[in-house]
C-alpha positions in Angstrom: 174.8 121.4 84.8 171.9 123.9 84.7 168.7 123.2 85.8 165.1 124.9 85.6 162.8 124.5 88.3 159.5 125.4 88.4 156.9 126.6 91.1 153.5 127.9 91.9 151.4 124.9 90.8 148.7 123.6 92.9 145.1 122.9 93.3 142.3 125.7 92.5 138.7 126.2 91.7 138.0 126.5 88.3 137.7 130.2 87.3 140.9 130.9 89.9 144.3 132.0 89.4 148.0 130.5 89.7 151.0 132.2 88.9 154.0 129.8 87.9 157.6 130.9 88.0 160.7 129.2 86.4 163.9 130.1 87.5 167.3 128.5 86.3 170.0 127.5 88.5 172.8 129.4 86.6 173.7 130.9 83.9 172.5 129.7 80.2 173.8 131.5 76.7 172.3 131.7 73.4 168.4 131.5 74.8 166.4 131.8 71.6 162.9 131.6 73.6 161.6 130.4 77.2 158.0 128.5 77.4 155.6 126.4 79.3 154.3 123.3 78.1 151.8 121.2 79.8 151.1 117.6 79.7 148.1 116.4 80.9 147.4 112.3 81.7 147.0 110.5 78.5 147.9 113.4 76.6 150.8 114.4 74.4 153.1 117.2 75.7 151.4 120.3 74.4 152.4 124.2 73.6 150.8 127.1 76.3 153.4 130.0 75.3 156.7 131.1 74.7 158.2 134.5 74.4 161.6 134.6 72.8 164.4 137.3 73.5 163.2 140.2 71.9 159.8 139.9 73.7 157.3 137.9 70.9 155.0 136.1 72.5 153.1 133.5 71.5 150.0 131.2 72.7 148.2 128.5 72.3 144.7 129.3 71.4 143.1 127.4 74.0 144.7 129.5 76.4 144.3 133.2 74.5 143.1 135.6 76.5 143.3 134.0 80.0 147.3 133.1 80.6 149.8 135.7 80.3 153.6 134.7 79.6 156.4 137.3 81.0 159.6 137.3 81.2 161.4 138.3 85.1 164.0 140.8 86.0 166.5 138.2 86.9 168.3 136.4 84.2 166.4 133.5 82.9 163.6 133.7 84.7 159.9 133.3 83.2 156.9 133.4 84.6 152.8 132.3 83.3 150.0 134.3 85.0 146.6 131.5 84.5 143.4 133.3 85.3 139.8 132.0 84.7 141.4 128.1 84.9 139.3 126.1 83.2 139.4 121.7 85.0 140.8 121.3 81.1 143.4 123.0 82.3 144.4 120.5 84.4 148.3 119.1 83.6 151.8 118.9 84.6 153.3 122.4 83.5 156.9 122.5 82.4 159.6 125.6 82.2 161.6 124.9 78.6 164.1 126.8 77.2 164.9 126.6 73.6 168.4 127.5 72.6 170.2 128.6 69.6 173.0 126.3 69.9 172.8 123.5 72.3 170.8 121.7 73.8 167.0 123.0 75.0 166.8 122.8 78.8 163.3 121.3 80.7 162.4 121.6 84.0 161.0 118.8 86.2 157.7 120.3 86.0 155.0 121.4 88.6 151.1 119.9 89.1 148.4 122.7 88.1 144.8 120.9 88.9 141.8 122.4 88.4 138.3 121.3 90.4 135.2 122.2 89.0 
């Protein structure tokens, strides 16, 4: 079965930088969209940005203007640039994949914490 696993999270000042990359373990068909979510503790599961297959992109507002979502040369493969991180910030960041037929994928998600 395919998998997504994500990278790049870790622990940064607020006002720094991460780059997180998701990369899928093989191939996956009728990909309407690829996006991070983050949930944070206590929190619901919550939108950052998608971009579907024609290159839309779309963001929450809290994170407009700081986090940029792209798309990578190699099939399936999406990546979120985070500048000025902010300790609200601070959440478990998931790949997702949203399908036209099928089921969505999710990754296993990666640890992005923010000190201020």
């Amino acid at each position: 079965q395919v998998q997504l696993v994500e990278s790049g999270g870790g622990l940064v000042q607020a006002g720094g930088s991460l780059k997180l990359s998701c990369a899928s373990s093989g191939s996956i068909s009728n990909i309407a969209a690829m996006g991070w979510y983050r949930q944070a503790p206590g929190k619901q599961r919550e939108l950052v940005a998608t971009i579907t297959r024609d290159g839309s992109k779309n963001y929450a507002d809290s994170v407009k203007g700081r986090f940029t979502i792209f798309r990578g040369n190699a099939e399936n493969t999406a990546y979120l640039q985070m500048n000025s991180l902010k300790p609200e910030d601070t959440a478990i960041y998931f790949c997702n994949v949203d399908r036209l037929f099928g089921k969505d994928l999710w990754g296993q998600g990666t640890q992005v914490t923010v000190s201020s």
